[in-house]
C-alpha positions as CSV (number, residue, x, y, z in Angstrom):
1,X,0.0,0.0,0.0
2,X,2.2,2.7,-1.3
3,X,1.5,5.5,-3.4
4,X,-1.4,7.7,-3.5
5,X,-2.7,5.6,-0.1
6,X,-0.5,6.4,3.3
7,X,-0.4,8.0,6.0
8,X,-4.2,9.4,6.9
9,X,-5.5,8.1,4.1
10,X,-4.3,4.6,4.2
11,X,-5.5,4.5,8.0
12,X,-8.6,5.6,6.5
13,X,-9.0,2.9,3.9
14,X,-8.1,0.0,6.0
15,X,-11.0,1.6,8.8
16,X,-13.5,1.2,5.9
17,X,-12.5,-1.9,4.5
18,X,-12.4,-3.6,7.7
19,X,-15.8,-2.2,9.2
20,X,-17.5,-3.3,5.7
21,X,-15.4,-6.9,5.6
22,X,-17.2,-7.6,8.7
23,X,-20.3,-6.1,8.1
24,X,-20.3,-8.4,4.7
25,X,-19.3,-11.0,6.6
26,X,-22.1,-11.1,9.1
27,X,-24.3,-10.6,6.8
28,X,-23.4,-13.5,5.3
29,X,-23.2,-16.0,8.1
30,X,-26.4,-15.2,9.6
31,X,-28.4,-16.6,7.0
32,X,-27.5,-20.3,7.4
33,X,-27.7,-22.9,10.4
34,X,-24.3,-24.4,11.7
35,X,-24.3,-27.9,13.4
36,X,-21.2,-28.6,15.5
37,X,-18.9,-29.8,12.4
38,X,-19.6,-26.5,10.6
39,X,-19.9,-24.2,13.7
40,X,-16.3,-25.2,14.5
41,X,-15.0,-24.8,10.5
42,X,-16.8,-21.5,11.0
43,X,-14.3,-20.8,14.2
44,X,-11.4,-21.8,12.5
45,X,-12.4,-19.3,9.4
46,X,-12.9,-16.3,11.4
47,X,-10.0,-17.0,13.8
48,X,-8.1,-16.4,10.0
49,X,-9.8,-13.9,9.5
50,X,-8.8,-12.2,13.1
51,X,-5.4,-12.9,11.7
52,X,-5.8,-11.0,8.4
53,X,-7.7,-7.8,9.5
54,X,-4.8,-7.4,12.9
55,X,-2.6,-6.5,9.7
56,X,-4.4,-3.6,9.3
57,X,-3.1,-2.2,12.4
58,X,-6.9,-0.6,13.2
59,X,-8.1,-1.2,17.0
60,X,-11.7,-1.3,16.0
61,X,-11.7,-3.7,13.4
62,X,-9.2,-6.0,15.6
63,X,-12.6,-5.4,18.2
64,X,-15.3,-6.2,15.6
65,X,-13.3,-9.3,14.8
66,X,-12.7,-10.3,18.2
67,X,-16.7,-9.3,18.9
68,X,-17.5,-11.9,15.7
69,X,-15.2,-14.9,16.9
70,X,-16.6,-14.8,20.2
71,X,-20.0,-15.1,19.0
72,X,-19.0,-18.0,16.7
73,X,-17.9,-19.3,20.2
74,X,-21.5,-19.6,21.4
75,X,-22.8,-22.2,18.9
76,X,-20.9,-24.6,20.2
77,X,-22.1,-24.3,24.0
78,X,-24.4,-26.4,25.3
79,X,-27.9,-24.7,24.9
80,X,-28.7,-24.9,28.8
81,X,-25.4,-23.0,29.5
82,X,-26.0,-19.9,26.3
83,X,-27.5,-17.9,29.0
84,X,-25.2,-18.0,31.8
85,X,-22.1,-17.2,29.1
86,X,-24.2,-14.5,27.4
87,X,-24.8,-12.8,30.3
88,X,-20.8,-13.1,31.8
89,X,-17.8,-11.4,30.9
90,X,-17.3,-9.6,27.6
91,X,-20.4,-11.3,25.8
92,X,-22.6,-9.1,28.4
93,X,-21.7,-6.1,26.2
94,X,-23.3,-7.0,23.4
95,X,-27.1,-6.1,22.5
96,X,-29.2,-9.0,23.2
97,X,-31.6,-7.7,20.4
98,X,-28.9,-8.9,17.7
99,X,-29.6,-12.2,17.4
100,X,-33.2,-12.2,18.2
């Protein structure tokens, strides 16, 4: 990324990019049903993911990321425990609403 993107701009660029990746990304992922096989693939994927955004050296997309993989976390738990994780820790923070 040299050239006509640096400095501002390329902090800029990698913001939007990254904010839209994700937004894509749930997008997509919301629209199908995961059993445990395809729930943990789905881990593996976004932990990648995590990987490839961090390059873009912008704290709030590392957060969004992070945000994401932790909710890919949840359909592996054990439905009798979702509530007791959703309501601990960092999970708390998140709107409830979102995945009603």
């Amino acid at each position: 990324f040299k050239g006509p993107i640096d400095g501002d701009n390329l902090q800029h660029v990698m913001m939007e990019l990254g904010v839209r990746f994700h937004g894509a990304l749930v997008d997509h992922l919301l629209q199908y049903q995961y059993s445990i096989a395809g729930a943990l693939q789905l881990i593996q994927d976004v932990h990648q993911y995590k990987q490839t955004v961090h390059h873009f050296k912008e704290p709030f997309v590392d957060q969004l990321f992070e945000g994401l993989s932790k909710l890919c976390q949840l359909l592996i738990v054990e439905p009798s425990k979702l509530r007791d994780i959703w309501d601990e820790g960092s999970l708390a923070k998140i709107d409830h609403g979102f995945l009603v």
